[in-house]
C-alpha positions, 0 to 999 in steps of 0.5 A: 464499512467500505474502504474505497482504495485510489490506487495503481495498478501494474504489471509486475515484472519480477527477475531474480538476480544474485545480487541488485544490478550495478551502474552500467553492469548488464547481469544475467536473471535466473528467473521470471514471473508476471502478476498483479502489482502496484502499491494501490492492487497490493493494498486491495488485495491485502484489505480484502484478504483481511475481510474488509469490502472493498471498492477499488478507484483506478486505471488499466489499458486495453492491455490490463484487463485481466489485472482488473479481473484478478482484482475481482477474483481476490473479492476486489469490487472493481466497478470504479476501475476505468479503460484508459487510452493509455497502456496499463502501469508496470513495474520492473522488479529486480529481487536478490537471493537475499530477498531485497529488490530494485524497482523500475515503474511506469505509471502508465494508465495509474496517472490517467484518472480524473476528478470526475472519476474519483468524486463519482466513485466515492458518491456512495461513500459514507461516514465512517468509511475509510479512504486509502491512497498512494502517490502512484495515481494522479487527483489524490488531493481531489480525492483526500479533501472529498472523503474528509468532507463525507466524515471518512477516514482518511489514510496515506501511504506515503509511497513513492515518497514525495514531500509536495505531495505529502503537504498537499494532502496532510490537512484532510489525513487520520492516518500516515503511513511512511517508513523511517527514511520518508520520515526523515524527510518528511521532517527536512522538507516541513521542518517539523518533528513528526510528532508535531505534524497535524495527522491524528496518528502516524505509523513509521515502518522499519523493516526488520526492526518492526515499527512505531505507532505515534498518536499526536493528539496524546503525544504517546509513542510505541514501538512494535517489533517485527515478526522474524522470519527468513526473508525470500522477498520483500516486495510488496511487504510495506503494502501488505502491512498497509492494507491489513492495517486499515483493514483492521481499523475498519473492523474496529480494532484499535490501533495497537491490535490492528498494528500487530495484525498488519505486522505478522502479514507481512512477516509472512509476506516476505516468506513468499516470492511474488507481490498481490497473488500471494498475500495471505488470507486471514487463515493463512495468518491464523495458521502461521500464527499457531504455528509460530507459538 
């Protein structure tokens, strides 16, 4: 199957720092690196690490093309990536000596796209094919209500957390992905219990402590733990777990399997500085499992 991905693109500009900049403080970086970021490539990449055919629909600049040939490098079909006018999105990102981070994002050419774009990438989609998005592009309720129309599942990833956006979409979802705090609003802006939302099955990531599988249609919770590791850098981990989790899915895991999966990608994910250029392989996992046994 194809797991066609509306997603972002960015620059990610990463600084190291001893400690996450305070209001008004200037502080000094003792690094800096470039690459391949934005929640929607880092999911891409993530899916097409864990073997699945990917097809990315999205936006770069005159000034990103290289961010959709890396895209291509990692196996990423990129024929749905458009040039837009305007510059390519980027992000700034401040990671700590502890591993945790600070972002600044510019959408850039992420908000450019449009309904004709996306209905014509998703022209060769089929039943059964997955649909993954985030709030980082622009015609993502467009998108959700084509795929569910064609029989694809259909997933979100509930980042940069916004509750319209979230209403918006959640008549055509399979499948929710959110952390612990969206959750919790989520919960305030609906006014209702998570469980009860109309999505099939809903995953609440929480950091350390791993995360919790909730399926609606049979009222069953379960809580998977994290995988521990000493933590360099987390960014990029919650798109990672994303990515391996639908990746899974569209190889016909079933859920639980395809949970653990995604958990110890991005267990090893966080032991690595930088965001898409180093999420793990299947063999990398492999390894780090064996190892880790």
């Amino acid at each position: 199957m194809t797991i066609f991905n509306l997603g972002s693109i960015n620059v990610d500009l990463v600084y190291r720092v001893p400690h996450l900049p305070r209001p008004g403080e200037t502080l000094a970086a003792h690094g800096l690196t470039r690459g391949l970021g934005g929640k929607g490539a880092n999911m891409s990449v993530a899916a097409a690490r864990a073997a699945a055919h990917v097809v990315h629909i999205g936006a770069v600049g005159a000034d990103g093309l290289w961010a959709r040939d890396r895209l291509m490098e990692y196996g990423v079909d990129h024929r749905h990536i458009s040039t837009s006018d305007h510059p390519t999105g980027h992000a700034v990102i401040a990671v700590d000596d502890d591993g945790e981070n600070a972002i600044l994002l510019f959408p850039g050419a992420n908000v450019s796209l449009t309904a004709e774009q996306v209905s014509n990438a998703l022209t060769s989609a089929e039943t059964g094919d997955t649909l993954i998005f985030q709030n980082e592009t622009n015609a993502q309720a467009e998108a959700a209500r084509l795929a569910s129309a064609r029989g694809m599942r259909v997933v979100y990833a509930a980042a940069p957390f916004d509750a319209n956006a979230v209403t918006k979409v959640m008549p055509f979802l399979d499948l929710l992905v959110l952390n612990e705090l969206e959750a919790t609003q989520l919960e305030a802006a609906t006014g209702q219990a998570i469980q009860s939302l109309p999505v099939a099955d809903i995953v609440i990531t929480l950091g350390a402590q791993g995360c919790r599988w909730i399926n609606t249609n049979s009222g069953t919770t379960r809580s998977f733990p994290a995988v521990k590791v000493t933590a360099i850098d987390t960014t990029g981990a919650g798109d990672t777990f994303t990515g391996y989790l639908v990746a899974s899915l569209d190889r016909g895991m079933g859920h639980e399997q395809a949970i653990l999966q995604a958990t110890r990608a991005a267990a090893l994910m966080v032991t690595r500085p930088g965001t898409a250029d180093v999420i793990p392989d299947l063999k990398d996992l492999e390894d780090f499992v064996t190892g880790a046994s």
